[in-house]
N, C-alpha and C positions, 0 to 999 in steps of 0.2 A: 469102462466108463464108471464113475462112483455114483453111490445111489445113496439118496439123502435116507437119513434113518428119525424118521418119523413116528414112530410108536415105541413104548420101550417097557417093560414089563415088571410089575411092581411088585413086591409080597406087599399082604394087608395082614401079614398074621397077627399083629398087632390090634387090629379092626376089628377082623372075622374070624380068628380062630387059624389052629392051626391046618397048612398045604391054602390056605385061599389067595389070592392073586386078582389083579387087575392089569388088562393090557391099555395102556391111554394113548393117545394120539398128543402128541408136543402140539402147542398152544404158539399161535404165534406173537409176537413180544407184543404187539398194540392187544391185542385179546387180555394178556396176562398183566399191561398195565391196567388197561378197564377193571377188570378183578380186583386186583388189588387196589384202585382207586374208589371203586366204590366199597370197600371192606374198611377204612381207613377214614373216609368220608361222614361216613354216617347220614346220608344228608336223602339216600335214596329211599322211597316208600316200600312197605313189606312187598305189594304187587310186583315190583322194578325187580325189586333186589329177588325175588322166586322166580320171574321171569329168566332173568341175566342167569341164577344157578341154575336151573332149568336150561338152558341151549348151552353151559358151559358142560353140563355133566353127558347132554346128547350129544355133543360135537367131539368132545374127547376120551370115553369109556369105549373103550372097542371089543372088548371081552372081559368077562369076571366068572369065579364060580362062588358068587359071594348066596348065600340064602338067607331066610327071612326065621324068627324066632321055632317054626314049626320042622324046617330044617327044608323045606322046599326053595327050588333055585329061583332067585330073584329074576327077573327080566329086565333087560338093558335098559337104559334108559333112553337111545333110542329107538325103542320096541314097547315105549309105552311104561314107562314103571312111572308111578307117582311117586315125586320125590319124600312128600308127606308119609309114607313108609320107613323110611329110613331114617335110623338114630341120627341126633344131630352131631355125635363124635362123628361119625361116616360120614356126614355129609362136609363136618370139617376138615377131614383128614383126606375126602377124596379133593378138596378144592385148594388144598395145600399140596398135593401129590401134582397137580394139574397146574398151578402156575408158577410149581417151584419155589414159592415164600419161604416153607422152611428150608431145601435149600442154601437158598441166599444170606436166612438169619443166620444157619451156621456158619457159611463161607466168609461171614463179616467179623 
């Protein structure tokens, strides 16, 4: 019987330095249009738009050993991490990791 392959495992050496990683849960396409329809919109208030990144980084970050400036391991997002921690290249690069935007820019 085949088994859907649902999470898929990312280097972020580029993010966090080098061996770091993220394991994401695939997003499904109405999720990853939301995303990108409100990224492109501009039209969503800051609360909307922290809310939406907020249950997009808890629904799809399934494991990281990414850490915080001090060198200690950051905690999942959903396990409570405030996303206000996190650089905003990270927070770009995990929301492009997650709905495949870049991707897509390059396969066009």
């Amino acid at each position: 019987m085949s088994k859907r392959q649902s999470t898929n495992r990312v280097s972020s050496e580029e993010i966090q330095g080098e061996g770091s990683y993220v394991i994401l849960r695939q997003m499904t396409f109405g999720t990853v249009l939301e995303a990108m329809k409100k990224s492109e919109d501009g039209k969503s208030k800051p609360t909307e738009e922290k809310a939406f990144t907020e249950k997009l980084l808890r629904d799809a970050v399934v494991e990281w050993n990414w850490v915080d400036d001090a060198g200690a391991l950051l905690s999942l997002p959903s396990e409570g991490l405030e996303i206000e921690s996190l650089l905003t290249s990270e927070i770009m690069w995990l929301v492009e990791q997650i709905t495949g935007k870049e991707k897509a820019k390059n396969l066009s």
